[in-house]
C-alpha positions as a Markdown table, in Angstrom:
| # | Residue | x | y | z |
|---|---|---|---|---|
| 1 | Unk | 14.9 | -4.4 | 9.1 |
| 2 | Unk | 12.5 | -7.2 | 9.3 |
| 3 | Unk | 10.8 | -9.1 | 6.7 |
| 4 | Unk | 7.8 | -7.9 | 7.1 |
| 5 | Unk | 9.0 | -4.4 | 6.8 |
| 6 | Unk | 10.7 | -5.4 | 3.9 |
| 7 | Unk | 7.6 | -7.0 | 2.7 |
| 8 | Unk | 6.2 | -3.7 | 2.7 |
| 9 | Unk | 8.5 | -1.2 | 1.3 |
| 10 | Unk | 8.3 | -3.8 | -2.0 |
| 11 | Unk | 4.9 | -3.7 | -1.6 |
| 12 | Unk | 4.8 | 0.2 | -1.8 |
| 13 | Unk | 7.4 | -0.1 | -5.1 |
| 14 | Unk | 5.2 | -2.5 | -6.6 |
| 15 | Unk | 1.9 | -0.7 | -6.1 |
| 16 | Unk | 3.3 | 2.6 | -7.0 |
| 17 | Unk | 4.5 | 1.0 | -10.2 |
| 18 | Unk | 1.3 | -0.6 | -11.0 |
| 19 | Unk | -0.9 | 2.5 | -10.0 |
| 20 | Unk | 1.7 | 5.3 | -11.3 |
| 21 | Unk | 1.0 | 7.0 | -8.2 |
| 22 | Unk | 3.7 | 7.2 | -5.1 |
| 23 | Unk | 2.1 | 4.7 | -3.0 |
| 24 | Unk | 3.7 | 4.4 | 0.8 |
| 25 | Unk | 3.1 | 1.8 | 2.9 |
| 26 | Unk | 4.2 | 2.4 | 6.7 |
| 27 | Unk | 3.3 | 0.2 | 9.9 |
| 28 | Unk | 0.9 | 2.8 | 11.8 |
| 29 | Unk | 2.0 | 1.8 | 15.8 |
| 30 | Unk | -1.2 | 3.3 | 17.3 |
| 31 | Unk | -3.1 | 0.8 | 16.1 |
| 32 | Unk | -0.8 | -1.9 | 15.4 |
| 33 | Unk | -1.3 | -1.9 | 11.9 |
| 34 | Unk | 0.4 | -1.1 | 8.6 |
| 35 | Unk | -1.5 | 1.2 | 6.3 |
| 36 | Unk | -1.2 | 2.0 | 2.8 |
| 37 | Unk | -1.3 | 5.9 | 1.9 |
| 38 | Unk | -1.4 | 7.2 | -1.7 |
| 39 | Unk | -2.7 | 10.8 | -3.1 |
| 40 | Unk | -4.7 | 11.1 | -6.3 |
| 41 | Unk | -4.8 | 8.0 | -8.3 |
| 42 | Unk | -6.9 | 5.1 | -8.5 |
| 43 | Unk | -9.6 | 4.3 | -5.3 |
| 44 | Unk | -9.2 | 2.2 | -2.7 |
| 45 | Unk | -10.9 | -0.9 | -4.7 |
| 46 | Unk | -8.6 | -0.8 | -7.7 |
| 47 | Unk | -5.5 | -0.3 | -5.0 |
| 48 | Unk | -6.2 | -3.3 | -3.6 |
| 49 | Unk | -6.7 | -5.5 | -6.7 |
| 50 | Unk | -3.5 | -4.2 | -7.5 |
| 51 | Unk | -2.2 | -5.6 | -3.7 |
| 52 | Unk | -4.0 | -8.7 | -4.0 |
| 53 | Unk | -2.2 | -9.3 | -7.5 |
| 54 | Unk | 0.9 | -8.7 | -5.8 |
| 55 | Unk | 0.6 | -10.6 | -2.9 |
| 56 | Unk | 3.0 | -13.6 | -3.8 |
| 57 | Unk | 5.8 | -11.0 | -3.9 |
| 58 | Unk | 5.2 | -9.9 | -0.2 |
| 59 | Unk | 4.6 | -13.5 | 1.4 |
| 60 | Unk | 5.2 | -11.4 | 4.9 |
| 61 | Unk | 2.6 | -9.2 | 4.4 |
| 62 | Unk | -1.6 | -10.3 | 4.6 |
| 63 | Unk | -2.9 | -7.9 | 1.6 |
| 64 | Unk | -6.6 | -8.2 | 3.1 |
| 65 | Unk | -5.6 | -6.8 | 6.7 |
| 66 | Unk | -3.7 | -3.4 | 5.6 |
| 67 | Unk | -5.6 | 0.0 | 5.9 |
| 68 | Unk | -6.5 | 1.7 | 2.8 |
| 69 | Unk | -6.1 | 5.9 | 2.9 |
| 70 | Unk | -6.6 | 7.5 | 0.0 |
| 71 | Unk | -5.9 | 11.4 | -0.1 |
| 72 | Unk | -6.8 | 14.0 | -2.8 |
| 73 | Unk | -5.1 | 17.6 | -3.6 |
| 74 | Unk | -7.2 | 20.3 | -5.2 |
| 75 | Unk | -5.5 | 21.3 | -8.2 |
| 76 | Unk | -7.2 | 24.4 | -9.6 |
């Protein structure tokens, strides 16, 4: 596994810690890209405050180049 991939499955611990939300962060090959994906939970602003405040953790990774997807569920 490379750093970088390391890099980002602590980043996806981290992140789902922080957020308390399972947070997964995956390198999308179509576009050459890693992306973080989470359902519910904080938006896409607060997720990546909570990226940029981990960023010394994940040298590897740049925080301000990852794709943010956020997902919802209806839950009636």
């Amino acid at each position: 596994m490379s750093k970088r991939a390391r890099s980002a499955r602590r980043l996806a611990s981290l992140l789902t810690s922080k957020s308390g939300t399972y947070v997964r962060v995956y390198y999308d090959r179509q576009i050459r890209r890693y992306r973080v994906v989470w359902t519910n939970g904080p938006d896409a602003a607060q997720m990546f405050t909570f990226a940029v405040q981990a960023a010394g953790d994940v040298p590897e990774l740049d925080v301000a180049t990852l794709l943010w997807d956020r997902g919802t569920t209806n839950n009636k």
